[in-house]
C-alpha positions, 0 to 999 in steps of 0.5 A, a space after each residue: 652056835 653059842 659063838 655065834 650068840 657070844 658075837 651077836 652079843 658082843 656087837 649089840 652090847 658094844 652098841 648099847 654101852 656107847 648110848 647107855 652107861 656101863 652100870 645100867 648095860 652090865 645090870 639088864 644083862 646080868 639080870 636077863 642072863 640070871 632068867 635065862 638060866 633060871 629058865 635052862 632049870 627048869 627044863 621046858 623043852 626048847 624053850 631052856 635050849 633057846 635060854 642056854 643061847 640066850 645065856 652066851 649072848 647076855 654073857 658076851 659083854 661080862 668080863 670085859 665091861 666088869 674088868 673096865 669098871 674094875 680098875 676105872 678111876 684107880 690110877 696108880 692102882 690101876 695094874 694091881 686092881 687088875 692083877 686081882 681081877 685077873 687072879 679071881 679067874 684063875 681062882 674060878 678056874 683051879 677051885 672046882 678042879 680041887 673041890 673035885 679032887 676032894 669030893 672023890 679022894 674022902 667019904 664026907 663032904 669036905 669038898 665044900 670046905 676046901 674053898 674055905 682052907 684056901 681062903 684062910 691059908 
C-alpha cells in the first residue's frame, strides 16, 4: 500500500515540479510530511494510519529533487558533490546499526556518541 502512495506521489510531484520551482514542491512536501509524522505521534487512531501513508507519498519526490538541487550549477564539481550526497546515505544507513551495537555492547549511553567519534575521526 505505501508503494502505492510512494508512486502516486512521484507522479503528482513530477507534475508539480514542471509548473512549480523545485525550492517551493521540496518545501510544501517536507513541511506537509513533517505534519503528517507529527501526526503518526500522536497516535489518533486511523487517522496516524492515513499519515503514515501520507508520509510515502510527500517522500516520494525527496531524494531525487534534493540529489538535482544538490549538484545543480556545480559543473566541474558536479560528480564529487554527488559522491558526498550519495556518501551521506550510506552514512544514515551504517550509523544507527553501530549506535545499536553500542547501546547493546556498554551499560551507558554512549550510543549517542558514536556519531560524534566518526565525525571527528
Amino acid at each position: 500500500m505505501g508503494a502505492i502512495f510512494f508512486l502516486i506521489g512521484r507522479f503528482t510531484g513530477a507534475e508539480l515540479l514542471r509548473k512549480y520551482s523545485a525550492h517551493k514542491v521540496l518545501g510544501l512536501y517536507g513541511v506537509l510530511n513533517v505534519i503528517a509524522c507529527c501526526l503518526v505521534v500522536l497516535k489518533l487512531g486511523w487517522l496516524s494510519v492515513i499519515c503514515v501513508f501520507l508520509s510515502y507519498f510527500f517522500m516520494s519526490i525527496m531524494f531525487p529533487t534534493i540529489f538535482a538541487l544538490g549538484i545543480f550549477g556545480l559543473d566541474a564539481q558536479a560528480k564529487k558533490a554527488s559522491a558526498f550526497i550519495v556518501m551521506a546515505i550510506m552514512g544514515g544507513a551504517i550509523l544507527p546499526k553501530l549506535m545499536g551495537h553500542v547501546r547493546t555492547s556498554t551499560t551507558c549511553r554512549a550510543d549517542s556518541l558514536s556519531p560524534w567519534f566518526v565525525l571527528c575521526s
